[in-house]
PDB file of N, CA, C and O in Angstrom:
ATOM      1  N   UNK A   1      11.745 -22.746  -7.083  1.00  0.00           N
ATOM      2  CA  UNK A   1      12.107 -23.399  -5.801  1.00  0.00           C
ATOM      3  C   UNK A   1      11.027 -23.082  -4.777  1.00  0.00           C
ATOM      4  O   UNK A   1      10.934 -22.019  -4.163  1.00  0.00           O
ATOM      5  N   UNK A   2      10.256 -24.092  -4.674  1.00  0.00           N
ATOM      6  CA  UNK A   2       8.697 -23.724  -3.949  1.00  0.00           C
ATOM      7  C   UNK A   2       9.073 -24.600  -2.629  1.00  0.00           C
ATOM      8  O   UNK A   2       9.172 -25.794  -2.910  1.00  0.00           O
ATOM      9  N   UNK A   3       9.290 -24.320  -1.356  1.00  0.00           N
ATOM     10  CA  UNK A   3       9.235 -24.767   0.113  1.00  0.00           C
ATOM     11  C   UNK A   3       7.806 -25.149   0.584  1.00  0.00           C
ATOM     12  O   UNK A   3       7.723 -25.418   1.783  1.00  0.00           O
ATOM     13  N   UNK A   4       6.572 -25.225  -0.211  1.00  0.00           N
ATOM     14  CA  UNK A   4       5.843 -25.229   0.192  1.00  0.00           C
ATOM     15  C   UNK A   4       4.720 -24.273   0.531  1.00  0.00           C
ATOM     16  O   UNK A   4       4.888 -23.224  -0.091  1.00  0.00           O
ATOM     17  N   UNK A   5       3.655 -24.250   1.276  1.00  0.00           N
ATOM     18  CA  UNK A   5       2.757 -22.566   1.810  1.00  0.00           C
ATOM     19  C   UNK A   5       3.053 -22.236   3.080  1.00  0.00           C
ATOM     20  O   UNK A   5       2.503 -22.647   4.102  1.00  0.00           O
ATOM     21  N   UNK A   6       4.153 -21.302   2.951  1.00  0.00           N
ATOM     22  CA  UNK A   6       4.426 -21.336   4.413  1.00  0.00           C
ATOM     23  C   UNK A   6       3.723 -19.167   4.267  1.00  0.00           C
ATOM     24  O   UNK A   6       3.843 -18.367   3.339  1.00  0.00           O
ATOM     25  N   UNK A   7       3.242 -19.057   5.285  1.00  0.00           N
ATOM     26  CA  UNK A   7       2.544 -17.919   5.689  1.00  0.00           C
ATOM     27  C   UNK A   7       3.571 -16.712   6.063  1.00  0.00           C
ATOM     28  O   UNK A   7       4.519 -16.897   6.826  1.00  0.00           O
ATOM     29  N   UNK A   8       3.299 -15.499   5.471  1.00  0.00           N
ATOM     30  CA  UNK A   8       4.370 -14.547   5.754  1.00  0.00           C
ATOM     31  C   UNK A   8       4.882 -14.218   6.831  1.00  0.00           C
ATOM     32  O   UNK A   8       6.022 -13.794   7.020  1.00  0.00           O
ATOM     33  N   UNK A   9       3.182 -14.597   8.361  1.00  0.00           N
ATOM     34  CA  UNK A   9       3.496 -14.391   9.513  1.00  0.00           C
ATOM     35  C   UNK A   9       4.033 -15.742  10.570  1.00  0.00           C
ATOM     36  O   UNK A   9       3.976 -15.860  11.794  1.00  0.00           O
ATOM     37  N   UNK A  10       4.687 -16.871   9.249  1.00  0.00           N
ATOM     38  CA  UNK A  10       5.433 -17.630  10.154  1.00  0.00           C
ATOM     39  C   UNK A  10       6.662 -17.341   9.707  1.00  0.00           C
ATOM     40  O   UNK A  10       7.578 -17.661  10.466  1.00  0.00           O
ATOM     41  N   UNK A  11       6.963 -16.797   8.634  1.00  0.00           N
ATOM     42  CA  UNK A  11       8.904 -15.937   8.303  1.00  0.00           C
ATOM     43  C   UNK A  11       8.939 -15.157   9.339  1.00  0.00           C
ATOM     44  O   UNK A  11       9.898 -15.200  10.110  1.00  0.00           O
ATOM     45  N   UNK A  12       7.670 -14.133   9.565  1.00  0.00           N
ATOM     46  CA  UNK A  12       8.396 -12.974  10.121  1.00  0.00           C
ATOM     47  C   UNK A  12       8.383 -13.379  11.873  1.00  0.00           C
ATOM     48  O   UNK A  12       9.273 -12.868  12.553  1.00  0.00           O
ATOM     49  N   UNK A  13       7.371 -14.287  12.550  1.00  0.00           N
ATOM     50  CA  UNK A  13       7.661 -14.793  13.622  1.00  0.00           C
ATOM     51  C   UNK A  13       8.948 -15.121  13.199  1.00  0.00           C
ATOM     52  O   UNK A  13       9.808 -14.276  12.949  1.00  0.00           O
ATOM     53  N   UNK A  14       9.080 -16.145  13.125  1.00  0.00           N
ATOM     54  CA  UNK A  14      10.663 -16.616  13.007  1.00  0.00           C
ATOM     55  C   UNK A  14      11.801 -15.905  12.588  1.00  0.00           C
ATOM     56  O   UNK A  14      12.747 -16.693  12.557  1.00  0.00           O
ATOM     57  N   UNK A  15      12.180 -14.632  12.212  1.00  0.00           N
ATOM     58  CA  UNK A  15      12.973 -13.770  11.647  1.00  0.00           C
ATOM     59  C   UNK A  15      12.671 -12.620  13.252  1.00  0.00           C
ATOM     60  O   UNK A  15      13.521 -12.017  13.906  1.00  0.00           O
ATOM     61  N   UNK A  16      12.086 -12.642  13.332  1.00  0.00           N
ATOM     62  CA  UNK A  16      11.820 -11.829  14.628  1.00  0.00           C
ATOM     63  C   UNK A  16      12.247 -12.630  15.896  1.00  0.00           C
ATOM     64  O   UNK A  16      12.874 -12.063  16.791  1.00  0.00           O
ATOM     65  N   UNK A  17      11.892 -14.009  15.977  1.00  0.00           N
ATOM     66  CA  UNK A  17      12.590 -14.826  17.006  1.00  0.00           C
ATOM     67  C   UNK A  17      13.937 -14.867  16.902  1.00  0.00           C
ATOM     68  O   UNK A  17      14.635 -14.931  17.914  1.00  0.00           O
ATOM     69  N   UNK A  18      14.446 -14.836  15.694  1.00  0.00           N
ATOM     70  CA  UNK A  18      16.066 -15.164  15.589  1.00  0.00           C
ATOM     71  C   UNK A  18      16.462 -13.925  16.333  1.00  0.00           C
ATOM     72  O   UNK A  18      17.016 -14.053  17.425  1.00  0.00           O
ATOM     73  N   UNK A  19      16.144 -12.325  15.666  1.00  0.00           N
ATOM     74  CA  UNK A  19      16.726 -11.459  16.891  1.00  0.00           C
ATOM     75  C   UNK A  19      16.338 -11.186  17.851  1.00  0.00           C
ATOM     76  O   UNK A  19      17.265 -10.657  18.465  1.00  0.00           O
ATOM     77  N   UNK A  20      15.327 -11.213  18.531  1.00  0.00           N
ATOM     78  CA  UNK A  20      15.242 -11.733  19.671  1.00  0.00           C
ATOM     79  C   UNK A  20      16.060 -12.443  20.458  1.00  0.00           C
ATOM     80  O   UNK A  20      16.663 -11.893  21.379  1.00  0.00           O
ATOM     81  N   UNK A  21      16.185 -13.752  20.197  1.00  0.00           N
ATOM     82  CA  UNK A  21      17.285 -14.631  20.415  1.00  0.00           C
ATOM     83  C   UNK A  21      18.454 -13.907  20.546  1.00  0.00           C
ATOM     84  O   UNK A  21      18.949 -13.577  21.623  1.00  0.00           O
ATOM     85  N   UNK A  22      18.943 -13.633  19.332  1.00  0.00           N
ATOM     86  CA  UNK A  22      20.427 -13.188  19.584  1.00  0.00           C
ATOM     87  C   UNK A  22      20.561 -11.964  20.371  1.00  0.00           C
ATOM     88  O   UNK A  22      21.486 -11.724  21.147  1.00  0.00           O
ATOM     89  N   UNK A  23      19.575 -11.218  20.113  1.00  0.00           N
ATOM     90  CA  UNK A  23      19.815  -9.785  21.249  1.00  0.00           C
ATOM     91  C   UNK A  23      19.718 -10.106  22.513  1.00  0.00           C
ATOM     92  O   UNK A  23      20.450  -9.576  23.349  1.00  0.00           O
ATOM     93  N   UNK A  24      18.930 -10.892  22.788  1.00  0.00           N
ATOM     94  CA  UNK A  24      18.972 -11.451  24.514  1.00  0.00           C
ATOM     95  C   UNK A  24      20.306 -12.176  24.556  1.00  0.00           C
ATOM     96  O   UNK A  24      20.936 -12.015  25.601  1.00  0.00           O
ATOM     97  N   UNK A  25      20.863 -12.948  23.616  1.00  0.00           N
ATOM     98  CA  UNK A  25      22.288 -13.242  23.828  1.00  0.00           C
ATOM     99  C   UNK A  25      23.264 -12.669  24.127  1.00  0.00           C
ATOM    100  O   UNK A  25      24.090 -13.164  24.894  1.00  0.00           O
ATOM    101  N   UNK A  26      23.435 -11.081  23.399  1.00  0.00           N
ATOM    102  CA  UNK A  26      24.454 -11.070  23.575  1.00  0.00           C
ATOM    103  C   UNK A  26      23.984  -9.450  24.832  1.00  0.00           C
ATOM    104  O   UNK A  26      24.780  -8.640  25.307  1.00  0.00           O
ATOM    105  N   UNK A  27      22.952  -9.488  24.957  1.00  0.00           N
ATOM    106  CA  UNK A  27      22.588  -8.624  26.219  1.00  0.00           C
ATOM    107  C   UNK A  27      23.175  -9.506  27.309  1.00  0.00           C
ATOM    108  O   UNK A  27      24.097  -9.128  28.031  1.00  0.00           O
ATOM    109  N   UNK A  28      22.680 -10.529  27.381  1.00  0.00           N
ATOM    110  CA  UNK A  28      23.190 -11.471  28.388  1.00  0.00           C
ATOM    111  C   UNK A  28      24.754 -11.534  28.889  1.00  0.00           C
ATOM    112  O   UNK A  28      25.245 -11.239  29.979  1.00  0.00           O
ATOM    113  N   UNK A  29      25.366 -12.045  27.650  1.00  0.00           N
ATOM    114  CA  UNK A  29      26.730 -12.379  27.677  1.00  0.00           C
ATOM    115  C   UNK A  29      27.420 -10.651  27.927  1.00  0.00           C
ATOM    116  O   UNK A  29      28.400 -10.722  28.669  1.00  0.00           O
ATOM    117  N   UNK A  30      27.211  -9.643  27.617  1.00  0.00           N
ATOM    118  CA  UNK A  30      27.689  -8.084  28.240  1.00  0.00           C
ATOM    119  C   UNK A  30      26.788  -8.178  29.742  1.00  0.00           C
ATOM    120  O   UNK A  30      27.568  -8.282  30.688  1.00  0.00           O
ATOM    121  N   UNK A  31      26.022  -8.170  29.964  1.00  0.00           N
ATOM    122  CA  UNK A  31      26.158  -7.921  31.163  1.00  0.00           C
ATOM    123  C   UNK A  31      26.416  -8.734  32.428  1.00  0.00           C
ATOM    124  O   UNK A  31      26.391  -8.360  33.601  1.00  0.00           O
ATOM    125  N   UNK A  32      26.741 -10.280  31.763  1.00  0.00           N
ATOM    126  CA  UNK A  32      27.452 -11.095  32.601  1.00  0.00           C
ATOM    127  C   UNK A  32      28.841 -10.484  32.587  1.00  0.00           C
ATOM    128  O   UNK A  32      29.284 -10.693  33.717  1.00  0.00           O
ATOM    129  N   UNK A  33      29.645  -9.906  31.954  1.00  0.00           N
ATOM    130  CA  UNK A  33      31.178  -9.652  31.319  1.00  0.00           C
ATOM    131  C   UNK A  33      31.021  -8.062  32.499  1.00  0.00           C
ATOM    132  O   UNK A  33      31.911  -7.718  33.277  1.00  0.00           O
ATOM    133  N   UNK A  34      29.671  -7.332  32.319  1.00  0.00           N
ATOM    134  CA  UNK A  34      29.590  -6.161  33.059  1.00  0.00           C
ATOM    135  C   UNK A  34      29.845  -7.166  34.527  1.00  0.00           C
ATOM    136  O   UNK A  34      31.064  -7.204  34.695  1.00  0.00           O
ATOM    137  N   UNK A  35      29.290  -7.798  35.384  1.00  0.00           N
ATOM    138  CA  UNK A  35      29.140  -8.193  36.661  1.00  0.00           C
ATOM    139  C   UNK A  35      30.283  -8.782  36.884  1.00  0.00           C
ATOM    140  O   UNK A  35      30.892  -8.714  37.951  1.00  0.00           O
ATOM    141  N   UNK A  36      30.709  -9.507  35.712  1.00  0.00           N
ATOM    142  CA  UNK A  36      31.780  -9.934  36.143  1.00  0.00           C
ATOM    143  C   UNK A  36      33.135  -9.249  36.984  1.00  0.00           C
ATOM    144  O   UNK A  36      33.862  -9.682  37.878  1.00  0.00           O
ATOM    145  N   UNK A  37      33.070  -7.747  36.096  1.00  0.00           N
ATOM    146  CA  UNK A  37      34.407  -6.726  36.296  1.00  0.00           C
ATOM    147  C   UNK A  37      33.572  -5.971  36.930  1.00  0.00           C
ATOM    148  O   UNK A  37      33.948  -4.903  37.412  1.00  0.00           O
TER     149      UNK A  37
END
């Protein structure tokens, strides 16, 4: 099952963006929930 040549340092950008992403998410969403109360 070959996807093609995709470069190790475009998985790990992208595997690194995903948490990124989600850690700023849910940093976000707690300390909106913090300001809120």
């Amino acid at each position: 099952m070959e996807s093609g040549c995709s470069p190790w340092w475009l998985d790990s950008a992208v595997f690194v963006q995903a948490i990124v992403l989600g850690a700023g998410y849910m940093f976000t969403a707690h300390s909106r929930s913090y300001l809120w109360h």
